[in-house]
C-alpha positions in Angstrom: 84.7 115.4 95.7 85.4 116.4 92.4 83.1 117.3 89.8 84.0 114.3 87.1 83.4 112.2 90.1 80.0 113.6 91.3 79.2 113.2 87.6 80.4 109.4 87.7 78.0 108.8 90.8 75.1 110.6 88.7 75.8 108.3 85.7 76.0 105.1 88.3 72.7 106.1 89.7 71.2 106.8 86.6 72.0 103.4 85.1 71.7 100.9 87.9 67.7 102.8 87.7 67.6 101.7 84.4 68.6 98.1 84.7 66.5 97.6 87.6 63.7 97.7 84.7 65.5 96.5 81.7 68.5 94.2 81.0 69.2 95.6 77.5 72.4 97.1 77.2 71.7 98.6 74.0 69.0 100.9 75.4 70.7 101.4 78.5 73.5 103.1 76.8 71.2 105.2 74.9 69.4 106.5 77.7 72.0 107.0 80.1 74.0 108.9 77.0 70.3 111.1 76.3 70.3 111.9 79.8 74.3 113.0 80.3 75.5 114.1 76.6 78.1 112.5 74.4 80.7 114.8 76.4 80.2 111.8 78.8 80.3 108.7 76.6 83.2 107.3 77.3 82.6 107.2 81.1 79.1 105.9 80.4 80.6 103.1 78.0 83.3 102.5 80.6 80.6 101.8 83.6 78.3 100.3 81.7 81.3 97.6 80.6 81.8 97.4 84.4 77.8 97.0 85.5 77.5 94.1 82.5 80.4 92.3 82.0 81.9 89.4 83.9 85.4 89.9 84.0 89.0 88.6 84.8 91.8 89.9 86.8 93.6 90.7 83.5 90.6 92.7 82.1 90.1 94.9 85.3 94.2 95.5 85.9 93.9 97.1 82.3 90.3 99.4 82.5 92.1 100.7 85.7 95.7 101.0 84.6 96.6 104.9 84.9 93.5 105.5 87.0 94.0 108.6 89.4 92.6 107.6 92.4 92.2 111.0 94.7 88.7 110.2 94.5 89.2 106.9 95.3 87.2 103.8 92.9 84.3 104.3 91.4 81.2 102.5 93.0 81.1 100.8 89.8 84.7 99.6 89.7 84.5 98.0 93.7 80.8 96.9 92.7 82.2 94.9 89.6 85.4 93.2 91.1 83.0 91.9 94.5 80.7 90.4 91.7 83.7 88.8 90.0 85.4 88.1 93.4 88.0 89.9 92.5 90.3 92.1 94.7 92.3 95.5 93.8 95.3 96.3 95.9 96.3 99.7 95.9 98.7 102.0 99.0 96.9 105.4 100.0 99.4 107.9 101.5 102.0 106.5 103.5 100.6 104.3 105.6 98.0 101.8 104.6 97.4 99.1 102.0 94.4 99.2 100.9 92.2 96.0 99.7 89.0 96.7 97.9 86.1 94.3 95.8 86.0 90.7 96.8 87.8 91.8 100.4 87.3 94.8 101.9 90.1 95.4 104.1 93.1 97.5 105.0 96.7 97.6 106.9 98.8 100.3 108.8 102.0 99.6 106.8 103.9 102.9 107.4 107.4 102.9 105.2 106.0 99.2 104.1 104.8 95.6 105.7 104.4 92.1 105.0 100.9 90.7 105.1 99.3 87.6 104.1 95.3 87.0 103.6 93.6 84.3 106.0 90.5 82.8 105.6 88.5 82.6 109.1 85.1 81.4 109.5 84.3 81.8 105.5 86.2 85.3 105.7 89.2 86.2 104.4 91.2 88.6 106.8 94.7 90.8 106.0 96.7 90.2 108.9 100.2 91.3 109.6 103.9 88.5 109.3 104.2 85.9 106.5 101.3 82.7 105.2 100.1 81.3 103.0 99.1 84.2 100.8 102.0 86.4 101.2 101.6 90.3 100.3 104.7 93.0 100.6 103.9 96.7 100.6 107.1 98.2 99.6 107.7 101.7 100.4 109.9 103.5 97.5 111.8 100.1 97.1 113.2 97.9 93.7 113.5 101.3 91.6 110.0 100.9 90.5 110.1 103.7 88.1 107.1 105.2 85.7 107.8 105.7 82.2 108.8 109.3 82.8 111.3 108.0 85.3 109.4 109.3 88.4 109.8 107.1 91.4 106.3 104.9 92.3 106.1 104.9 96.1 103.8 101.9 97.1 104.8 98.7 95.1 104.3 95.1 95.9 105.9 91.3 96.2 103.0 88.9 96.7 102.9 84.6 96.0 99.4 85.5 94.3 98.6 85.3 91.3 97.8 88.7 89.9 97.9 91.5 87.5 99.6 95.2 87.5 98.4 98.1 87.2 99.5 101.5 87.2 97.7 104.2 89.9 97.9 108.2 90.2 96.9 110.4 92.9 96.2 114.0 91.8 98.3 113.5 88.8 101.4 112.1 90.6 102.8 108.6 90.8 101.1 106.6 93.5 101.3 102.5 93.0 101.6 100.1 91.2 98.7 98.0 92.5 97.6 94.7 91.7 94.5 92.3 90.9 94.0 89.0 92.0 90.8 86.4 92.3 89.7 85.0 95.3 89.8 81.8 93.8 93.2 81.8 93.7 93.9 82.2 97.3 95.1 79.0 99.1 93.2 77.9 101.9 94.5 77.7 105.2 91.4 75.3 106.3 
């Protein structure tokens, strides 16, 4: 794990302590910014915005646009889209989409897959072939290009209505993922 990350899980800590005994932003961002320095101010601001705030698929697509995700998400970042029932989409490696928030799941997709979401028994599951809620992992496919013109290797086609964002790993292109609400799933049932 890196360091900026161990740090970000020392911050996350630190402030979910505090707002277990106050609910005043104001003085939660002071603390947590006495107790880390202003070298870390931005991150604190940034996890503090994700602890407090309800939020949208739009607004979460946007705070994680360019994110470099060796590390993975922050606590914070998985903590606030369950809250919001929200859901980030993201590929890791080669081989798996990844779902993350609202659902918690993941699919062996190597070179690509379709999937769709199902909801069983109040739970909504990934499962492999076409429905209702249709997601594509695309492997290197549609020339999905950054700005730089490096190819993006996990994309996606989905029926859901989302938001795209941009993902890294270690610096190099990794997805364009995506955000959706759980609200705007259809129900099979």
């Amino acid at each position: 794990m890196s360091y900026f990350r161990e740090k970000a899980n020392d911050i996350e800590y630190f402030i979910e302590g505090i707002s277990s005994v106050c609910n005043d932003k104001n003085i939660i961002a002071r603390k947590t910014k006495e107790r880390f320095g202003d070298n870390y101010s931005k991150l604190i601001d940034y996890l503090l915005f994700l602890e407090t705030e309800q939020i949208n698929a739009k607004t979460l697509a946007t705070a994680l646009n360019n994110r470099d995700l060796e590390d993975g998400f922050y606590r914070f970042e998985s903590k606030c889209a369950k809250k919001n029932n929200l859901v980030i989409v993201t590929g890791y490696s080669d081989d798996l989409i990844e779902l993350d928030g609202a659902i918690k799941q993941e699919g062996s997709c190597f070179n690509g897959g379709c999937f769709h979401l199902e909801r069983h028994d109040k739970k909504w599951l990934l499962k492999n072939g076409k429905g209702l809620n249709n997601i594509s992992a695309i492997w290197y496919g549609q020339n999905k290009m950054t700005d730089d013109l490096e190819a993006i290797p996990w994309s996606y086609q989905t029926n859901i209505l989302h938001e795209s964002f941009y993902a890294t790993f270690r610096g190099e292109p990794c997805c364009e993922g995506f955000v959706f609400s759980v609200e705007d799933l259809q129900k099979n049932n």
